[in-house]
C-alpha positions in Angstrom: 9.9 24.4 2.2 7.3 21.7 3.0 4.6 23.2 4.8 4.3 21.8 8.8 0.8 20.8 8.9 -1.3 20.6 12.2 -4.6 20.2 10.6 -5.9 17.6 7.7 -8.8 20.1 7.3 -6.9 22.9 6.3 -4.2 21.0 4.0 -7.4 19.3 2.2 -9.3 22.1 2.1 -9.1 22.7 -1.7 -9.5 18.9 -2.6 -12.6 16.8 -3.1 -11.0 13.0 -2.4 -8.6 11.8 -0.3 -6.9 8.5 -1.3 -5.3 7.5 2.2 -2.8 4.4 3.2 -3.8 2.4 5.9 -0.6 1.4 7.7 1.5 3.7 9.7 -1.5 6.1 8.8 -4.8 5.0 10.6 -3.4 1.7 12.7 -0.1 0.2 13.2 -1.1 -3.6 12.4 -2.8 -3.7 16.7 -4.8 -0.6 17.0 -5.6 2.7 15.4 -5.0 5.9 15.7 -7.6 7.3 17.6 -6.9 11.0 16.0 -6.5 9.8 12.5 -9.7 8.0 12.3 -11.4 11.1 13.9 -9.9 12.9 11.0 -10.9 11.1 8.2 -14.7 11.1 9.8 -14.3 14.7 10.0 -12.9 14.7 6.4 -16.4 12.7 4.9 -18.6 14.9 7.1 -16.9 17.8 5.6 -18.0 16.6 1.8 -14.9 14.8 1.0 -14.4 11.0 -0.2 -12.3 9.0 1.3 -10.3 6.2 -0.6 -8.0 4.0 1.8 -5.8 2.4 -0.8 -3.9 0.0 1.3 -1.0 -2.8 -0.3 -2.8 -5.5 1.4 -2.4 -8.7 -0.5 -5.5 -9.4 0.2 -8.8 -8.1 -2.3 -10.7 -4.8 -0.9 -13.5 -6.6 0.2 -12.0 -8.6 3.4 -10.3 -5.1 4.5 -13.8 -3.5 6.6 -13.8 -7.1 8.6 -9.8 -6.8 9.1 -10.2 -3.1 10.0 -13.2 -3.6 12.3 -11.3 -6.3 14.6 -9.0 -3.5 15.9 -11.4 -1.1 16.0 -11.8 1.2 12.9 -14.8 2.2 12.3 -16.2 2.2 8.7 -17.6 6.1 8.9 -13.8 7.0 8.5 -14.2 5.8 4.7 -16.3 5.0 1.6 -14.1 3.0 -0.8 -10.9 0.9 0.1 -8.7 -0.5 -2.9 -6.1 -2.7 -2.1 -2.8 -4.1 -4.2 -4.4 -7.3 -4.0 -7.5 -5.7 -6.1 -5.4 -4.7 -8.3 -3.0 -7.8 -8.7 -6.6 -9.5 -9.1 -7.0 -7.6 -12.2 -3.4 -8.9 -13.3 -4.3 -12.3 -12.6 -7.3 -12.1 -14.9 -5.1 -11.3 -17.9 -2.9 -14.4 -17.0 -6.1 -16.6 -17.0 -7.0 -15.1 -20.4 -3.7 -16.5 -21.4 -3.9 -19.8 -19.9 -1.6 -18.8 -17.1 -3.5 -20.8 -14.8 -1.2 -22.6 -12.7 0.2 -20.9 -10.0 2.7 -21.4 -7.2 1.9 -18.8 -3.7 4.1 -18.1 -1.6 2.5 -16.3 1.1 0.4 -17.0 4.1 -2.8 -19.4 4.0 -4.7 -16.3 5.3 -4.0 -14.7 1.9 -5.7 -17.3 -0.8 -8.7 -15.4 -0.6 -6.5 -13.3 -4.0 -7.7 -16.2 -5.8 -11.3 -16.7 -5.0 -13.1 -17.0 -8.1 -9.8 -16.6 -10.9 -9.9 -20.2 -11.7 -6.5 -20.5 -10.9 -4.7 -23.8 -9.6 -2.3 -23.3 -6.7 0.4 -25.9 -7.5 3.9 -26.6 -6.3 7.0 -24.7 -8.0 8.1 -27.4 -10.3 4.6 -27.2 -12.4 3.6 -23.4 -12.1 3.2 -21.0 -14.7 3.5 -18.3 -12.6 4.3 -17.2 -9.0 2.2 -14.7 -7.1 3.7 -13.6 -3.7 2.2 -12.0 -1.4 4.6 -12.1 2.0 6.5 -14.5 3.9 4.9 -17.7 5.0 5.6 -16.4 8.5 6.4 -12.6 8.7 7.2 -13.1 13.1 10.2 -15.1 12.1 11.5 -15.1 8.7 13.4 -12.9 6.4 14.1 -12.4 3.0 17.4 -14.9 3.1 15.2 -17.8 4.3 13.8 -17.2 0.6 17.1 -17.7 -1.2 17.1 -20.9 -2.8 13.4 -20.9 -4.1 13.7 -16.9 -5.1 17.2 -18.5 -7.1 14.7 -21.5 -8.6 12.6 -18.6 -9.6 14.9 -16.7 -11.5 16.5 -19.4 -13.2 13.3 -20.5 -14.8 12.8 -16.8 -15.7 9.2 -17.2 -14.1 6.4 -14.4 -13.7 6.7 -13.4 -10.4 3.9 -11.1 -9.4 4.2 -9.3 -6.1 1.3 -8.6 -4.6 2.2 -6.2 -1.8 5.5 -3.7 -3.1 5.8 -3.2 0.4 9.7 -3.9 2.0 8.5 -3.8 5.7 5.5 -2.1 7.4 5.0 -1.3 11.5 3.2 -3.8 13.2 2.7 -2.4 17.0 6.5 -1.7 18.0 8.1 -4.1 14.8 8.8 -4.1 11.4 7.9 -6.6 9.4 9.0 -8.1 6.2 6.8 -7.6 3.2 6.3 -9.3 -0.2 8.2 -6.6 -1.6 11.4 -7.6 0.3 11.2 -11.1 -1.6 10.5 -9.4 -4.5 13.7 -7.3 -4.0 15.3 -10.0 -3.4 14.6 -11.6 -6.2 15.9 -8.7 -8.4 19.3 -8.9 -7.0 19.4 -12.7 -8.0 18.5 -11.7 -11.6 14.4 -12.3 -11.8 12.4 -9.7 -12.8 8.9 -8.8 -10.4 5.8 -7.4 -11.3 4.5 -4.9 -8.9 0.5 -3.5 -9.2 0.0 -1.9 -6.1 1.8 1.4 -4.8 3.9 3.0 -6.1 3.2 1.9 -9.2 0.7 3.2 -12.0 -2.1 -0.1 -11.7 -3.5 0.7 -8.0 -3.5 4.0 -9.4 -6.1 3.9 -12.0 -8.3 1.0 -10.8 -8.4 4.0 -7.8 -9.3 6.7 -10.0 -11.8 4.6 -11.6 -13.6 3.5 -8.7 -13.8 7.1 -7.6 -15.3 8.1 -10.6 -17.7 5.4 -10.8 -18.6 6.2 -7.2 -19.3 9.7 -7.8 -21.0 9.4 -11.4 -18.9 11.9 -12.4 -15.7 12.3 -14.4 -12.6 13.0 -12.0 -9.5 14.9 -12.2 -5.9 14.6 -10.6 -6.3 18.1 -9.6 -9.0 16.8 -6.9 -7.1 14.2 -5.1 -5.0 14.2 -2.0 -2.8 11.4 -1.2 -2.0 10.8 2.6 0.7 8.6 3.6 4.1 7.5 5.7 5.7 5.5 2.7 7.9 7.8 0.9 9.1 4.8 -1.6 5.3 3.6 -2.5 2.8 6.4 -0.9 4.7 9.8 -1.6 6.4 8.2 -5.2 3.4 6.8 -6.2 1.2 9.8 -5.9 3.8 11.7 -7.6 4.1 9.4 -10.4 0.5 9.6 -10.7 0.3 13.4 -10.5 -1.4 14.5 -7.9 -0.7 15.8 -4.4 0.4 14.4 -1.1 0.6 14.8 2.4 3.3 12.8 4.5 3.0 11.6 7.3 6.0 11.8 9.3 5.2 9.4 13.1 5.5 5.7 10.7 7.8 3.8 9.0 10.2 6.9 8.7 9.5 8.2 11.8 13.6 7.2 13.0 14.4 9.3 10.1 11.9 12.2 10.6 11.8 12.8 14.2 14.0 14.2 16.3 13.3 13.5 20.4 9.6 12.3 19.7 9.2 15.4 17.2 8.9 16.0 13.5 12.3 18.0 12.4 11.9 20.3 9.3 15.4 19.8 8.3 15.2 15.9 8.7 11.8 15.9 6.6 13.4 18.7 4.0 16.4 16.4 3.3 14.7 13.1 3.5 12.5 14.4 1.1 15.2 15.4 -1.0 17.1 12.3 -1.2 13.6 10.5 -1.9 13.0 12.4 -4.8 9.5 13.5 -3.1 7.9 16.6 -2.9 5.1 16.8 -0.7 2.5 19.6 -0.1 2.8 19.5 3.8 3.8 16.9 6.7 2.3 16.4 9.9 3.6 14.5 12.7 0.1 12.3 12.9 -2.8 12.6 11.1 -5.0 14.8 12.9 -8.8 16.2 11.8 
């Protein structure tokens, strides 16, 4: 049975980091959680390090500003790595190739990815690569109003990198469409997608090596607790990578985990199941 947690301190108690997700975990895309933050302040005053590992597009280093505007305060963390930091890292081996040309598709508040690559942002027709990181308006649009280029794509048998796996995330009451809902899209129409942020293995280790460079010290997966609502990219991806998580049940899943505004063991036992996830414990919110 996955333990019902009330308390981050006493499900963290035996690790030293805690790589957490940012949305559906500490905000909802308007404002924080007021109880989560508190938590993760308690957390660092307690000894531990906290990691938000977010699949933002966007590199590590614009997330304090984004966070600030809505009110999260930077004691709640020490390090933030984002799929965009990590895509970064893919872009640079693409470069090395003389990749260089590259189609976005994604919002202008985004091209910050490229800053200092040497990449040129060109149209379709002349790219050597696409890099997506969301719709070009996630209010309105969906993954169908991507058809025909997604089809141009594939056909061309172009790198498509995605730079946010995400398929939707909470923003105040709504879901939104991510990159990874293009990228899934893509898939079906026969293209193939490269994905480095959650769940898979490259957000991972640029993680694990900022966290040992941070501490001076050589780290092990023993030490680490993930915290998320994601069950696809936060609860796989920490499984993947082999250490433990904590779910959190009151985000994206929450229709499936709660039952009249409250988590429901047997919902979170057989979503879990069916996820292929095997958390250490699940609390409704995070919570110091």
């Amino acid at each position: 049975m996955i333990e019902l947690a009330t308390s981050l301190a006493a499900v963290a108690r035996p690790y030293a980091v805690l790589f957490c997700d940012v949305w559906g975990v500490i905000h909802n895309g308007v404002s924080p959680f007021a109880s989560a933050v508190a938590a993760l302040e308690a957390a660092r005053e307690a000894g531990k390090l906290v990691l938000l590992i977010s699949n933002s597009p966007r590199p590590g280093s614009a997330i304090p500003a984004q966070l600030g505007k809505i009110g999260v305060s930077e004691a709640a963390y020490d390090l933030i790595v984002t799929s965009g930091d990590a895509t970064r890292a893919h872009l640079k081996t693409w470069v090395a190739a003389g990749r260089v040309r590259i189609h976005h598709i994604g919002p202008a508040r985004d091209v910050s990815l490229f800053d200092g690559l040497g990449v040129e942002r060109v149209a379709l027709a002349g790219a050597d690569g696409v890099v997506c990181t969301g719709p070009f308006n996630d209010d309105t649009e969906t993954p169908d109003d991507y058809a025909q280029v997604l089809s141009e794509i594939a056909a061309a048998k172009l790198p498509f990198l995605c730079a946010n796996p995400d398929i939707v995330v909470q923003r105040g009451a709504k879901l939104i469409y991510c990159a990874g809902a293009l990228a899934q899209k893509l898939e079906a129409l026969g293209g193939e997608a490269i994905y480095p942020g959650k769940p898979y293995a490259p957000i991972y280790e640029l993680s694990f090596a900022r966290v040992a460079e941070y501490l001076g010290r050589a780290v092990v997966k023993s030490e680490i607790l993930a915290i998320g609502d994601g069950l696809k990219t936060d609860l796989l991806g920490a499984e993947r990578f082999g250490i433990a998580s904590l779910l959190i049940a009151d985000g994206i899943h929450a229709d499936n985990l709660l039952r009249e505004g409250r988590l429901d063991p047997a919902a979170l036992e057989a979503t879990c199941r069916e996820a292929g996830v095997h958390p250490i414990a699940a609390m409704q919110r995070l919570t110091a």
